[in-house]
TORKOL-4160 file (C-alpha; in steps of 0.2 Angstrom, whole numbers, padded with zeros to 4 digits, m for minus):
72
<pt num="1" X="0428" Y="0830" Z="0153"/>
<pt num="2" X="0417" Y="0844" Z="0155"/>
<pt num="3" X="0403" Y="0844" Z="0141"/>
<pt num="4" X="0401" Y="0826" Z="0141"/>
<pt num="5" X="0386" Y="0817" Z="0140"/>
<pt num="6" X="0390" Y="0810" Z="0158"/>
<pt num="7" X="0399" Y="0818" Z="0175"/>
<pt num="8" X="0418" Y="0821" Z="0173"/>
<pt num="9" X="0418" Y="0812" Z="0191"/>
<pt num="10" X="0409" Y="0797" Z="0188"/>
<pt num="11" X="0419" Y="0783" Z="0189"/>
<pt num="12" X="0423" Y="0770" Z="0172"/>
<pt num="13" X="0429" Y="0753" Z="0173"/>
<pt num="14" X="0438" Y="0746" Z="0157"/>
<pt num="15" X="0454" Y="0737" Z="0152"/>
<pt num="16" X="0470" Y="0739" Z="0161"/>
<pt num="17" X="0477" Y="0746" Z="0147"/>
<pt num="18" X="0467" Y="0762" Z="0149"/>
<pt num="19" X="0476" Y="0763" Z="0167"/>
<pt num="20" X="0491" Y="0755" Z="0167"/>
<pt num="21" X="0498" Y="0762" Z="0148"/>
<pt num="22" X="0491" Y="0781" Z="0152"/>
<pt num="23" X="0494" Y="0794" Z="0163"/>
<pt num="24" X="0479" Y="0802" Z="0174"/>
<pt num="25" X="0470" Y="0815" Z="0165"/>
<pt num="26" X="0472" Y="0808" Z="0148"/>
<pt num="27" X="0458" Y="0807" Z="0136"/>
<pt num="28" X="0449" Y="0791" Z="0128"/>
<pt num="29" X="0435" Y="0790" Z="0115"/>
<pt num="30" X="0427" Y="0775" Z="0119"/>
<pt num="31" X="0409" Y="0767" Z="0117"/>
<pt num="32" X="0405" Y="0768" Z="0135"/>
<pt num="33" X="0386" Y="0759" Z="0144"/>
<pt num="34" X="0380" Y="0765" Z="0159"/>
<pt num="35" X="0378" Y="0752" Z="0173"/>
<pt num="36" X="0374" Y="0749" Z="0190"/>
<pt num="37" X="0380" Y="0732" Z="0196"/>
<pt num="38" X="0368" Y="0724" Z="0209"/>
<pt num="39" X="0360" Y="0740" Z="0214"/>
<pt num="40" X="0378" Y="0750" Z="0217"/>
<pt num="41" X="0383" Y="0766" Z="0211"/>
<pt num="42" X="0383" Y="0769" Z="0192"/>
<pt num="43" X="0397" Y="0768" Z="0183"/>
<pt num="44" X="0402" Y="0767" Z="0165"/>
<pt num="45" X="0410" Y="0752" Z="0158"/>
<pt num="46" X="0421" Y="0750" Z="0145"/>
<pt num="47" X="0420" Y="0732" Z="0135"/>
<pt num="48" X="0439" Y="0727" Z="0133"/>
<pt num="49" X="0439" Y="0719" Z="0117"/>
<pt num="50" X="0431" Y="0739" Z="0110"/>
<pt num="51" X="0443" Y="0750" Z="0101"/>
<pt num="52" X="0451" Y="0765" Z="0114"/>
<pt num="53" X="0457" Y="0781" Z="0107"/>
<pt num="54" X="0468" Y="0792" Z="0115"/>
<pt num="55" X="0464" Y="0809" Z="0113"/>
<pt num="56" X="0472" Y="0826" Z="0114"/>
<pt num="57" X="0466" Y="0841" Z="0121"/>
<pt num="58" X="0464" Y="0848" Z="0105"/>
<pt num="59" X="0453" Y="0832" Z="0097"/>
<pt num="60" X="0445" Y="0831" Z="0114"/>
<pt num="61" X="0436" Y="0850" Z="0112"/>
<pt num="62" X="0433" Y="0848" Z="0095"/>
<pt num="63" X="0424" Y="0831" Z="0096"/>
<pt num="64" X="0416" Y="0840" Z="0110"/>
<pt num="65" X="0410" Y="0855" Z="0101"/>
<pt num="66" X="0404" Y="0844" Z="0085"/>
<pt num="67" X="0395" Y="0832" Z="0097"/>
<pt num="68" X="0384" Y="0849" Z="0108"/>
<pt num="69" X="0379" Y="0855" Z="0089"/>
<pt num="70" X="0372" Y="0837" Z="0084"/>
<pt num="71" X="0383" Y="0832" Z="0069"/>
<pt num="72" X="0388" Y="0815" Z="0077"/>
C-alpha cells in the first residue's frame, strides 16, 4: 500500500494462507524482514508461525496515518 515503509510492488513470500484463504488486493499487517536470498532480488518474508491480520481499507489508512506521524 502506498505510504509503506517499503514498495507496494516488491514482492513478499509468507504462508500459503495469506494466498490461498485471500483474494488479491487484500491487506495484512504482519511483522515483515527484508531479504535477499543468495544475492537475488529483495523481498520481504513473512515467518509462518507470525500472527497475520487482515485489514480493511479503512484500518489500513489509519494504521497508515498513525504510523507517518510516529506514534507506533
Amino acid at each position: 500500500m502506498v505510504g509503506q515503509a517499503y514498495h507496494p510492488w516488491l514482492k513478499v513470500q509468507g504462508p500459503r494462507a495469506m494466498t490461498a484463504d485471500h483474494p488479491v488486493g487484500t491487506r495484512f499487517l504482519v511483522h515483515a524482514k527484508l531479504t535477499d536470498r543468495l544475492g537475488g532480488e529483495p523481498y520481504l518474508y513473512v515467518y509462518h508461525g507470525d500472527p497475520i491480520v487482515v485489514l480493511s481499507d479503512a484500518q489500513a489508512r489509519k494504521f497508515l496515518a498513525e504510523f507517518r506521524r510516529g506514534r507506533i
